[in-house]
C-alpha positions as CSV (number, residue, x, y, z in Angstrom):
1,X,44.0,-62.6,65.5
2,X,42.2,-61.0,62.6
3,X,41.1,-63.7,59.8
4,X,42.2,-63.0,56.4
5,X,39.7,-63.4,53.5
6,X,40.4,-66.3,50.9
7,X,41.2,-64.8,47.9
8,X,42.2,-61.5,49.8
9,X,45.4,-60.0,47.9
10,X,47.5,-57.1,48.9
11,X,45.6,-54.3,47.1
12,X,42.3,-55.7,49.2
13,X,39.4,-58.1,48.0
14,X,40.3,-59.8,45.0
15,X,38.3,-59.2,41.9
16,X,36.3,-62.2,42.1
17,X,35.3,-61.5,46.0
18,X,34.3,-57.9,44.6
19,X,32.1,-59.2,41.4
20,X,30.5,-62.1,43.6
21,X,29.3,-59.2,46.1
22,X,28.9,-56.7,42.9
23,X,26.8,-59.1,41.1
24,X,24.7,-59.6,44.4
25,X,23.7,-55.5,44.3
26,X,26.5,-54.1,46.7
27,X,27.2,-50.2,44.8
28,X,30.6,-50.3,46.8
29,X,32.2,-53.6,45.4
30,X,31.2,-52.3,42.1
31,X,32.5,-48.8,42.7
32,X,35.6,-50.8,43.6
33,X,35.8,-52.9,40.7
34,X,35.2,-49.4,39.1
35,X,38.4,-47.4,40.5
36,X,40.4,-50.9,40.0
37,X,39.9,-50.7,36.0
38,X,38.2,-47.6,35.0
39,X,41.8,-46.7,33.7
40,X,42.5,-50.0,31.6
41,X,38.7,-49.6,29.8
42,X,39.2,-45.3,29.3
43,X,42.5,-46.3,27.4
44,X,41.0,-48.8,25.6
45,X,37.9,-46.8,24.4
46,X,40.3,-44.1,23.5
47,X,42.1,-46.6,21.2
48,X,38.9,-47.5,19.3
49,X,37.6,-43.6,19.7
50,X,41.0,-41.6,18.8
51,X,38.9,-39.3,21.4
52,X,39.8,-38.8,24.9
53,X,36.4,-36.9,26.0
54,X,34.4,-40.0,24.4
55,X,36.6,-42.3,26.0
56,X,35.5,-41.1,29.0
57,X,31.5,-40.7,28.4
58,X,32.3,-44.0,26.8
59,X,34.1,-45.7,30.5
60,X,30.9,-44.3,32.2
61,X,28.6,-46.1,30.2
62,X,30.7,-49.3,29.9
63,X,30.1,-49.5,33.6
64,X,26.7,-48.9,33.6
65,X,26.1,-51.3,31.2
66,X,28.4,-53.8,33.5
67,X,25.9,-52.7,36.3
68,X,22.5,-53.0,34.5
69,X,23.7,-56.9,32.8
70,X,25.5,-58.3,36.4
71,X,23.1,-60.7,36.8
72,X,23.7,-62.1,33.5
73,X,27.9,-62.6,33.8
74,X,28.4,-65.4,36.2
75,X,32.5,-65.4,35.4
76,X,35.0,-65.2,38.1
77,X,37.5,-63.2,38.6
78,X,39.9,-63.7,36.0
79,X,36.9,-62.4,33.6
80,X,36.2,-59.6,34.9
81,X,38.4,-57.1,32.8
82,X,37.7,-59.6,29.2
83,X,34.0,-58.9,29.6
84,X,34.2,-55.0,30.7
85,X,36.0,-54.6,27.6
86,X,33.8,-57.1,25.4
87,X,31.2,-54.2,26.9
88,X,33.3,-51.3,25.7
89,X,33.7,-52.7,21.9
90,X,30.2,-53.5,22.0
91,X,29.1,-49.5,22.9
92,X,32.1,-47.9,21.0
93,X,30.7,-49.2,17.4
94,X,27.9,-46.6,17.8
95,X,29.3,-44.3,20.8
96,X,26.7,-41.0,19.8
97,X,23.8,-43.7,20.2
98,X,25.7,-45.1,23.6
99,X,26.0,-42.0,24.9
100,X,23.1,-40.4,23.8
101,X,21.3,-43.8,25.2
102,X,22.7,-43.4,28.8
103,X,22.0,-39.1,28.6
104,X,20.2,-38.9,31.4
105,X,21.9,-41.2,34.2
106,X,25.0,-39.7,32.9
107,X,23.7,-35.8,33.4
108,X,23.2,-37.0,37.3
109,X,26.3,-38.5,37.7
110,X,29.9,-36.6,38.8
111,X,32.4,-37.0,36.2
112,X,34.4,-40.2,35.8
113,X,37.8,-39.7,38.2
114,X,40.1,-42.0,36.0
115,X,43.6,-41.3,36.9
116,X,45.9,-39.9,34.2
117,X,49.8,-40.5,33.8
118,X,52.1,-38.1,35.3
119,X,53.4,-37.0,31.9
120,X,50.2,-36.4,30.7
121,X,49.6,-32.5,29.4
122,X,47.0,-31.0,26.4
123,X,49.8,-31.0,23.7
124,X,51.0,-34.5,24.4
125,X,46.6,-35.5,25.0
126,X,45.7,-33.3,21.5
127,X,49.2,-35.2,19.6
128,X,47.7,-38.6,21.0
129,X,44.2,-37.7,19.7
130,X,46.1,-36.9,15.9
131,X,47.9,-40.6,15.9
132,X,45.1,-42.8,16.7
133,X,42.5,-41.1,14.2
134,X,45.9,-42.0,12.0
135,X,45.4,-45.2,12.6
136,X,41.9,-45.4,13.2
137,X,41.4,-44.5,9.5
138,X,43.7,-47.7,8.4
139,X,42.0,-50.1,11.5
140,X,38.0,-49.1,10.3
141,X,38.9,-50.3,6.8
142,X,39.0,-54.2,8.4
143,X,35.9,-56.0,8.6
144,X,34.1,-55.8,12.3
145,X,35.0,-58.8,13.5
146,X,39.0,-58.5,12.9
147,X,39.0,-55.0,14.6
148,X,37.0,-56.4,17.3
149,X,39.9,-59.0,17.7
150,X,43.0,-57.2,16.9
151,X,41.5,-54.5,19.5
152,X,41.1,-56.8,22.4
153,X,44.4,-59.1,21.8
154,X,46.9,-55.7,20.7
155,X,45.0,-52.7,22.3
156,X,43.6,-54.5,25.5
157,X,45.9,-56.5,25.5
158,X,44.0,-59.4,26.1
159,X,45.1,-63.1,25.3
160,X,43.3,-65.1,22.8
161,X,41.2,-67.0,25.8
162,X,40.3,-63.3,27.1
163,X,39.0,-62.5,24.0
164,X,36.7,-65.1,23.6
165,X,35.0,-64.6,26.8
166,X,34.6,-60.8,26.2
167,X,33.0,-61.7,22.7
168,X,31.6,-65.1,23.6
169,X,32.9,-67.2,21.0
170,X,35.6,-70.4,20.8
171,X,39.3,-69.4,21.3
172,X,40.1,-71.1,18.0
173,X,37.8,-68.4,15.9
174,X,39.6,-65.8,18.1
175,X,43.0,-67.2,16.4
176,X,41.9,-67.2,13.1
177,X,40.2,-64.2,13.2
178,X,43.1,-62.2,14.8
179,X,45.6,-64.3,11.9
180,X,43.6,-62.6,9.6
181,X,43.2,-59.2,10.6
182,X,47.3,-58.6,10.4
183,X,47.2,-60.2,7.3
184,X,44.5,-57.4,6.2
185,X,46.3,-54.9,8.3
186,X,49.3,-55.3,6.3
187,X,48.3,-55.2,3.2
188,X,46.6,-52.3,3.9
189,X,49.6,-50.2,5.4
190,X,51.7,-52.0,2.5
191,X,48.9,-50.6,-0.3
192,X,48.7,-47.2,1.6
193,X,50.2,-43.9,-0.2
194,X,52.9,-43.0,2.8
195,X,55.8,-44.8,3.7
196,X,55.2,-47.2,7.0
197,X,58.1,-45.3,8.6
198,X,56.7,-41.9,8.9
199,X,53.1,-43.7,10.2
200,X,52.7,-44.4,14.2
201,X,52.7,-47.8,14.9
202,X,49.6,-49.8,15.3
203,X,51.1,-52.3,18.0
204,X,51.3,-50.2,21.2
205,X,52.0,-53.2,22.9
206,X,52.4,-56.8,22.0
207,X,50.0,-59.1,21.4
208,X,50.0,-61.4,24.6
209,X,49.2,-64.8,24.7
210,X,48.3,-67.7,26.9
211,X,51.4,-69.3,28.5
């Protein structure tokens, strides 16, 4: 009778099983951990890019980055995702210096595979690109740490606890930071030229929070 791993879930080794052995130097959990949630960090580097092709340079380096500091992130499973994406707002403030940064390693790797959406084609990809920039031009007028907030909780859809482990600070500031940024956000759509109707909407998804 074959012995099932604890922690072992349908889709294989749980993330925490994979970091532990990750975080120990095995290239194959990582590469796992990789194909698991290269999709949820491209999306959310396109949201704070408005650029699909920097989005994915961008996924690369998170990853490399994830690879080069493993040693340093002793969370469990749970974390995993919160501090990728921590990563990802952290390379995406400067992404030409990111990229340029990581030039080399990234010339000797294959592309990033990161699976797109069925529906996806260039007009709907090029139309996507045209919204977030929208939006993007309202978002960069909030001080850094609200956008790096309202990011994680709307975009990543992280909850407030997530947050603060990807940026490493109490829950509470996470609260009143993100109370703040919609606060700003509105007033800044509200003191804008165009109507809000005819502008794409800035929550994707709902904010989600701890239950």
């Amino acid at each position: 009778m074959s012995v099932v791993e604890p922690g072992t879930t349908e889709r294989g080794p749980s993330d925490e099983q994979l970091w532990s052995r990750a975080r120990k130097g095995d290239p194959a959990a990582f590469g796992d951990l990789f194909t698991r949630h290269s999709h949820t960090v491209y999306t959310f580097c396109f949201r704070l890019t408005g650029s699909w092709d920097i989005a994915e340079d961008l996924t690369t380096v998170v990853f490399l980055e994830a690879w080069r500091q493993r040693a340093q992130f002793a969370g469990n499973g749970d974390t995993v995702v919160p501090w990728l994406l921590g990563i990802a707002s952290q390379v995406a403030r400067n992404s030409a210096r990111a990229v340029r940064r990581h030039r080399s390693l990234l010339a000797k790797l294959p592309p990033a595979v990161i699976e797109e959406q069925p529906d996806e084609n260039h007009a709907a990809r090029v139309e996507a690109e045209r919204q977030m920039q929208e939006i993007l031009r309202v978002f960069r007028r909030l001080p850094q740490r609200e956008q790096e907030v309202l990011a994680l909780c709307v975009w990543g859809e992280r909850t407030a606890a997530e947050a603060a482990v990807a940026l490493g600070i109490p829950v509470r500031t996470v609260r009143s930071r993100l109370t703040r940024a919609h606060e700003h956000l509105r007033r800044l759509m509200e003191g804008a030229a165009r109507p809000m109707t005819s502008r794409p909407a800035m929550h994707a998804h709902p904010t989600r929070e701890a239950t």
